[in-house]
N, C-alpha and C positions, 0 to 999 in steps of 0.2 A: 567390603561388598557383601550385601546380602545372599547367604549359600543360596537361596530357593531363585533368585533373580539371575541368571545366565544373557550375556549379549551376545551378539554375533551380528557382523557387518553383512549387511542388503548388498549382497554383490550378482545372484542370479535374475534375470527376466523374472519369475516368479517371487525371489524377495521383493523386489522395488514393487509388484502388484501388491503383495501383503502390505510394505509401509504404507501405500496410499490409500490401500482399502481400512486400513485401521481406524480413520477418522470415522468412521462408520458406527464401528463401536464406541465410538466414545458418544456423537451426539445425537443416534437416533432418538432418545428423549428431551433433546432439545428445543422447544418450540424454535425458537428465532434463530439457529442457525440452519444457515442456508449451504446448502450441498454444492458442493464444488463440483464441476462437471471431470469425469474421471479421464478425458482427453487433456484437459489445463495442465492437472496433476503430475502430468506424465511428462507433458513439454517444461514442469517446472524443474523437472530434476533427471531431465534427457544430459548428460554430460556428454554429450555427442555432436546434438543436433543444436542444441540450447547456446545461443554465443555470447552467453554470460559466463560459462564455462573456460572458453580460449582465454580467461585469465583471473581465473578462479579455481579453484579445485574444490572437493567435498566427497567426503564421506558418512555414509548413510548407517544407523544401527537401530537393531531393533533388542529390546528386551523380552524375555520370555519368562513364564514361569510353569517347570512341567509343562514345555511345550504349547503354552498358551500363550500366543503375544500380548501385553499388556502395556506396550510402549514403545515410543519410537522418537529419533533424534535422529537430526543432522549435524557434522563440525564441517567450518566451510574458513577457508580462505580467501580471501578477495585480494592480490594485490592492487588492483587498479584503488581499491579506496586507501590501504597502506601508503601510496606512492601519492593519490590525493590530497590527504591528510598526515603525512608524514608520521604515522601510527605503524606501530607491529602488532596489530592482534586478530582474533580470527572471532567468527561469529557462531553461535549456535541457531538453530532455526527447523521449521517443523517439526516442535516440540507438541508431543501429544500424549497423556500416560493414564492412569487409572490412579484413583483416588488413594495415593501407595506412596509414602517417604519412599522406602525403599528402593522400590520401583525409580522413583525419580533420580534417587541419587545413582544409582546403577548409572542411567544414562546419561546424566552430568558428566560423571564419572569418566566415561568413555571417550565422551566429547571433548572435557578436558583434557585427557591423555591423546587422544590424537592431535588436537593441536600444540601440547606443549612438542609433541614430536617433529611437528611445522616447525618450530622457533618462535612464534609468536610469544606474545607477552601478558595476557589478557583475552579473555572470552566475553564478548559481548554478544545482545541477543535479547528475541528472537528477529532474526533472518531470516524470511522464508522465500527465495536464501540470500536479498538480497535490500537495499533501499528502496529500489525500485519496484520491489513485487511487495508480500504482504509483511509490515514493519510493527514491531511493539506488540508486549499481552496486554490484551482489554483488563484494564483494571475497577471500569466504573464505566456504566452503561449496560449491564446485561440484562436489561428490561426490553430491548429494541433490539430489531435485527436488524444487521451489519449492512453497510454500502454496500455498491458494489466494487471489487477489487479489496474489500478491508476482510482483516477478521475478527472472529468471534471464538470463544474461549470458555471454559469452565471455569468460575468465581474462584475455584483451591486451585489454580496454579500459579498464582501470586503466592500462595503459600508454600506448594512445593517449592519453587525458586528462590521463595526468602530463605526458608528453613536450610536448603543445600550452603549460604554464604553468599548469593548475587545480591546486589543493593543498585537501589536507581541510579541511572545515568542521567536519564534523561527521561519530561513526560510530553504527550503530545496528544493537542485535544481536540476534537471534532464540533463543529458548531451544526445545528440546526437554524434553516434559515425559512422563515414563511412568508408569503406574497402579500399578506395581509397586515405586518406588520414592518417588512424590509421595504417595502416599494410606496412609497408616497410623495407628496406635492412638494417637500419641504429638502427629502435628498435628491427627487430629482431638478428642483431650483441648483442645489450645490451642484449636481452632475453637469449641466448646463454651464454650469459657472466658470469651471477646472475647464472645462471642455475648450469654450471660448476664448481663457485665457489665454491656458497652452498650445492651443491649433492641434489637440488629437484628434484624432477620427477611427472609429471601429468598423472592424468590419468582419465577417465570416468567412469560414474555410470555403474554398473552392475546390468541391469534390470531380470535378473536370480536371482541375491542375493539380490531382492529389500528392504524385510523388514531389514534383518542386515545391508544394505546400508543407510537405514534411518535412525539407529538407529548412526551410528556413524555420520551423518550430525547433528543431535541434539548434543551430545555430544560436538560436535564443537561450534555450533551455541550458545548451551550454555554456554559455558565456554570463547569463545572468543567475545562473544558483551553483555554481563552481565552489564557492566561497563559503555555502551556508553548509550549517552544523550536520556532518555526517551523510553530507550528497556525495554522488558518486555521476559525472557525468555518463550516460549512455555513450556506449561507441557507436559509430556510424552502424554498426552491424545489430547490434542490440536494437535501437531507436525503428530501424526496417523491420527487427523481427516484431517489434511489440505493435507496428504502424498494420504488420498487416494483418495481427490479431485482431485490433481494434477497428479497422476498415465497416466489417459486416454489422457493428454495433453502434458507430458513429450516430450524433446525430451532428451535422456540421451549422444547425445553426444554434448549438453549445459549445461552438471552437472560435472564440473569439481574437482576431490581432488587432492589435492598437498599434496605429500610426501616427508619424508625427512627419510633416512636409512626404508623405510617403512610404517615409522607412520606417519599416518593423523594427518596435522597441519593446512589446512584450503581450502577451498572450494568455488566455484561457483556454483550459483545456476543462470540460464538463463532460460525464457522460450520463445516459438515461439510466435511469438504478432499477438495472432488469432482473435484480434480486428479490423486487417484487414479485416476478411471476417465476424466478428460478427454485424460491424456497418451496414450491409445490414439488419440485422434481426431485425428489426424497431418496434415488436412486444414485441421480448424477451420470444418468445416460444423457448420449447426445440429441436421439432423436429424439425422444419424448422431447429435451428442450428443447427443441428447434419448432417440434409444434409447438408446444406452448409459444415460443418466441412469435409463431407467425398466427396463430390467434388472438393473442392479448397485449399483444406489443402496444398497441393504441391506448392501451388501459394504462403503462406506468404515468406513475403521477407525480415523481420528484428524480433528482438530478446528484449527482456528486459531482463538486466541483474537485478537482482532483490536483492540478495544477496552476497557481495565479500569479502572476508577477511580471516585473517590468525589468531590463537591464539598470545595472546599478546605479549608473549616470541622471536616470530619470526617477531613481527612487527619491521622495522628499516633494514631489511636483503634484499631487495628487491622482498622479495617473492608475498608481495601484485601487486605489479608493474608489473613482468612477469605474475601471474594469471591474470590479467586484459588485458594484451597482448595477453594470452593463450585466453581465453575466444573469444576475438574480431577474433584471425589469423582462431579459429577451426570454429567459428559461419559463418564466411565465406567462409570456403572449403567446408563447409557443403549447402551452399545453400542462408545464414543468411547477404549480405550485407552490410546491414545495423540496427544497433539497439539503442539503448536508454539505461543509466546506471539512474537507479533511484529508489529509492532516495537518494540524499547525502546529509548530514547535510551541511549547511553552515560556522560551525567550524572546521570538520572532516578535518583537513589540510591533513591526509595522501591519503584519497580516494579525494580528489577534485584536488590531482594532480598529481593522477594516471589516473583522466579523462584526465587532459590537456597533460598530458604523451600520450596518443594517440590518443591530439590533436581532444579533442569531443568537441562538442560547445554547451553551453549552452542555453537550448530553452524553459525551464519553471521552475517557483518558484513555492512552494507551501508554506502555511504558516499555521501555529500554534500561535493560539490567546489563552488568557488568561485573566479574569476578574480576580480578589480579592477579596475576600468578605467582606465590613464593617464590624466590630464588634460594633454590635449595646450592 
């Protein structure tokens, strides 16, 4: 370890404000990143309040040099996805440093050693700090600014992370999708077609019935992406904490259910990409957002589709294909454009051409690295 690079674990009220306020420094010269609100930040790594935590653990470090912070790291355990995926490893996650090997490896370093101290077997990453919240470093796309809920990243820490020893896991890629090029005479003939066949029908969230509406989105959620690479179902508890983030930002006719004789078989989840009008709030206070949110809300002009899928049974039927149609035709009568499908695995054959199905073009990778751990 480098003598000038000292860490020490974010254990006081006053650490945890430093690690969050540290993003600061890194992208106030950032044009296209967009500033995290400094309340999100705090609910993301409340090990309290946060009930992704009741089965998870993590630990928070920050790097200094002469008393200068120059970096910060999370080591986080999840068993729910261990006992998912029948893995022993643990994750790194809000990873953020200065243009510094050193620096970097310092806090590698740390994160590795705390969890080989877990038992785990393997450090994968980044987590922040979970599948669920923000997944994979931007490797390709840093020309545009980020969905909302994704992130954005500095070009060299793909380089820090190679240079330490991490190598790809996995890549996962975002499509841009436009109104003028996804929505015509010829898919929606096909949507018509699958539709008639099959006897689906769509239809929108019903913000009157909102909590039994969620409760059957989980149900879905759960049972139809259990399976896929590196999901971790939401617990009932997780699923209410994130339903009631998301309530004030909803727009419900972007929450699409597909039925078949009645019964939900799977769902769209889209929200309005208020990163539009958040990237102005340069601060990442609440209230400035909240005006900004209630003056210009009208103005967002594209959508991130966030979650798309049907239970497994009904994969192969066309149903994914028209949902993903539905999604893009209604996001546009509504107001919506243009939007973003993200994220898709880079094996998931069925959704990566359901993007190229209405013809969305891909405009950023993200990636998932992965160290090994010696057995000494």
């Amino acid at each position: 370890m480098n003598s000038e690079i000292t860490i020490r674990r974010a254990t006081s009220p006053a650490d945890e404000r430093a690690f969050i306020r540290f993003q600061w420094k890194i992208y106030t010269r950032y044009a296209y990143w967009v500033p995290p609100l400094l309340m999100d930040r705090k609910k993301l790594i409340d090990r309290k309040g946060n009930p992704f935590y009741r089965h998870a653990r993590m630990e928070l470090f920050l790097a200094e040099r002469r008393g200068e912070i120059v970096g910060r790291i999370a080591a986080i355990v999840n068993d729910n996805h261990n006992r998912e995926h029948k893995e022993n490893i643990g994750f790194f996650g809000f990873f953020e440093c200065v243009n510094d090997q050193a620096a970097a490896n310092a806090l590698l370093d740390a994160a590795r050693e705390w969890l080989q101290a877990q038992g785990v077997t393997a450090m994968r990453g980044p987590a922040s700090p979970s599948v669920n919240d923000e997944y994979g470093l931007l490797v390709d796309g840093f020309d545009r600014m980020p969905y909302i809920l994704m992130s954005y990243n500095p070009r060299y820490y793909m380089r820090l992370l190679e240079t330490y020893g991490l190598r790809k896991i996995k890549d996962m890629f975002a499509y841009e999708v436009d109104h003028e090029t996804s929505v015509g005479d010829r898919l929606q003939r096909i949507s018509d077609t699958v539709k008639k066949r099959q006897g689906f029908t769509f239809r929108t969230l019903n913000m009157g019935d909102f909590d039994n509406e969620v409760k059957i989105i989980h149900d879905l959620y759960s049972r139809g992406w259990e399976h896929n690479w590196g999901e971790v179902p939401l617990t009932p508890e997780e699923f209410d904490y994130m339903a009631k983030d998301l309530k004030p930002v909803v727009d419900p006719r972007l929450i699409i259910i597909v039925e078949l004789k009645g019964k939900p078989i799977g769902f769209a989840l889209s929200l309005p990409n208020l990163n539009e009008i958040l990237i102005h709030n340069r601060k990442g206070l609440l209230l400035p957002a909240l005006a900004r949110l209630l003056l210009f809300r009208k103005r967002v002009r594209s959508v991130r589709i966030i979650i798309l899928g049907v239970l497994p049974e009904y994969q192969g039927t066309g149903a994914g294909a028209v949902l993903f149609y539905e999604t893009s035709r209604r996001a546009t009568e509504n107001g919506y454009p243009h939007g973003e499908a993200s994220w898709v695995l880079e094996d998931n054959v069925m959704m990566n051409r359901a993007a190229e199905f209405l013809n969305g073009t891909r405009t950023k990778t993200y990636r998932l690295y992965q160290l090994d751990f010696v057995k000494q």
